[in-house]
Phi, psi and omega in degrees: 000323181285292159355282181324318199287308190336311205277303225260342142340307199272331173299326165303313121007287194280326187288330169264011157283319197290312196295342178302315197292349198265343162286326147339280215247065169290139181329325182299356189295341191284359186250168155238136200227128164284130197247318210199143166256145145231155177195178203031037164269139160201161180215163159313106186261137162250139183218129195220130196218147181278004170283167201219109150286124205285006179281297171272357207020079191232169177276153170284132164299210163281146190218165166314009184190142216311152151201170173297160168184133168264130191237144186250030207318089181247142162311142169191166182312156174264205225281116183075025164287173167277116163331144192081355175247156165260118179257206153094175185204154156247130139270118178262120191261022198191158166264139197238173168300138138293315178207189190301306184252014186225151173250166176254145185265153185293182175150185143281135199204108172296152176277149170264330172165151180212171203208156163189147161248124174235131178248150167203169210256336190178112169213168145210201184259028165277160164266038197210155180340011194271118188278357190295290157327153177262113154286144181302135147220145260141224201187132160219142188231116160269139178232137220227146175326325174315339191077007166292163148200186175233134198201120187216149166251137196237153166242156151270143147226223196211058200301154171298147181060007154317134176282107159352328192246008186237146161256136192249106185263131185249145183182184170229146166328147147246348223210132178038207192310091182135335189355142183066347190288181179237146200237142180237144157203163160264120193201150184244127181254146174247161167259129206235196169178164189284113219202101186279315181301001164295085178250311176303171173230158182328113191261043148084357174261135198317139203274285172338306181275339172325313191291286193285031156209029140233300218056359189296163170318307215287321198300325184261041159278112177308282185207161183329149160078340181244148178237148137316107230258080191300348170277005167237039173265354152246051160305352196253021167291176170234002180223153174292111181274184182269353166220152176313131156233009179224150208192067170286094173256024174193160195183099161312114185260123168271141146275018159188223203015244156254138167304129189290342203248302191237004188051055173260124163319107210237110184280000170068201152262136188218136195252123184228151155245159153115179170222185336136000000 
């Protein structure tokens, strides 16, 4: 008798292991489904490395040979908006999780601010083949008029055949809205500096050649208060030189339309479930 319960123990058992996995791992997981969008957002990047560039012995930012580096994302206006307001919005196309038991209803959700950090340990601003490198990881949060937010841990990567002029962040929700979904982004950085004589923002013309056959303020404008920081546009190198000659600490992130450096379509942010 003991021998039977034993048995119809284990059976039982096993029929409620399998049903937990089948509940885990519901069919839609075989899909990859988009739940969510963001656009028109962009920000002020700082980017810091403990190397001391020897033009000031100040710390460098990213440079043409490998260093440590930290990058900084703070939300800034969107595009001829007023400085000092946050622009861009996620768009929810479902209602998605929120919490352990709870969903957020679909919708539209202005940004309030948004923010990112990212560390590595050994990177630079080349374009070339080295295994040596890190990818940055870190933590990006929006936080939305609603008093809602979203909070995810990101990596960069390079997908193939990825654009030169867009940073690709890859992650998962952690946190507040979309929780568990998987988050992508996109973003194209220009390299800046701080520039008061600058009141417009980037009136759309390819940049680079705009900058080197005018210079007036309107020709190097980025975003209000920022120029386009032409000794470090040749971060867009592809081989590693033998002493730094480029030295980027600041940097305007566009979060959608074109990148201002190569006109590559820059896809923003998208919130997805499901896998492949």
């Amino acid at each position: 008798m003991k021998v039977v319960s034993h048995a119809i123990r284990v059976a039982l058992a096993g029929g409620l292991a399998a049903g937990a996995v089948a509940i885990a791992a519901p069919e839609a997981d075989a899909v990859v489904t988009t739940v969510g969008s963001c656009s028109g957002h962009r920000a002020i990047v700082t980017a810091k490395s403990t190397f001391l560039w020897p033009g000031d012995g100040k710390a460098a930012g990213i440079t043409d040979k490998n260093h440590d580096l930290a990058q900084s994302y703070k939300g800034t206006h969107a595009h001829n908006a007023a400085p000092l307001t946050i622009g861009g919005s996620c768009n929810f196309t479902q209602a998605v999780a929120s919490g352990a038991l709870t969903t957020a209803p679909s919708g539209t959700r202005s940004l309030l601010k948004w923010s990112a950090k990212t560390t590595t340990p050994v990177t630079d601003c080349v374009e070339d083949p080295d295994a040596t490198e890190w990818p940055g990881n870190g933590k990006l949060g929006f936080a939305f008029t609603d008093l809602t937010k979203t909070d995810a841990y990101v990596t960069t990567v390079k997908p193939t055949g990825g654009a030169q002029d867009i940073v690709y962040h890859r992650g998962i929700v952690t946190k507040g809205v979309g929780v568990g979904a998987q988050i992508a982004q996109e973003i194209s950085v220009v390299p800046a500096y701080k520039d008061k004589t600058v009141v417009t923002d980037w009136d759309g013309t390819e940049m680079v050649t705009e900058f080197l056959t005018g210079g007036t303020p309107a020709a190097r404008a980025v975003i209000q208060g920022y120029s386009i920081d032409g000794s470090a546009i040749g971060c867009n190198s592809i081989v590693e030189p033998g002493v730094e000659t480029v030295n980027g600490r600041s940097f305007v992130a566009f979060g959608g339309g074109l990148s201002p450096i190569l006109g590559t379509t820059i896809n923003g942010v998208t919130f997805t479930i499901g896998a492949p």
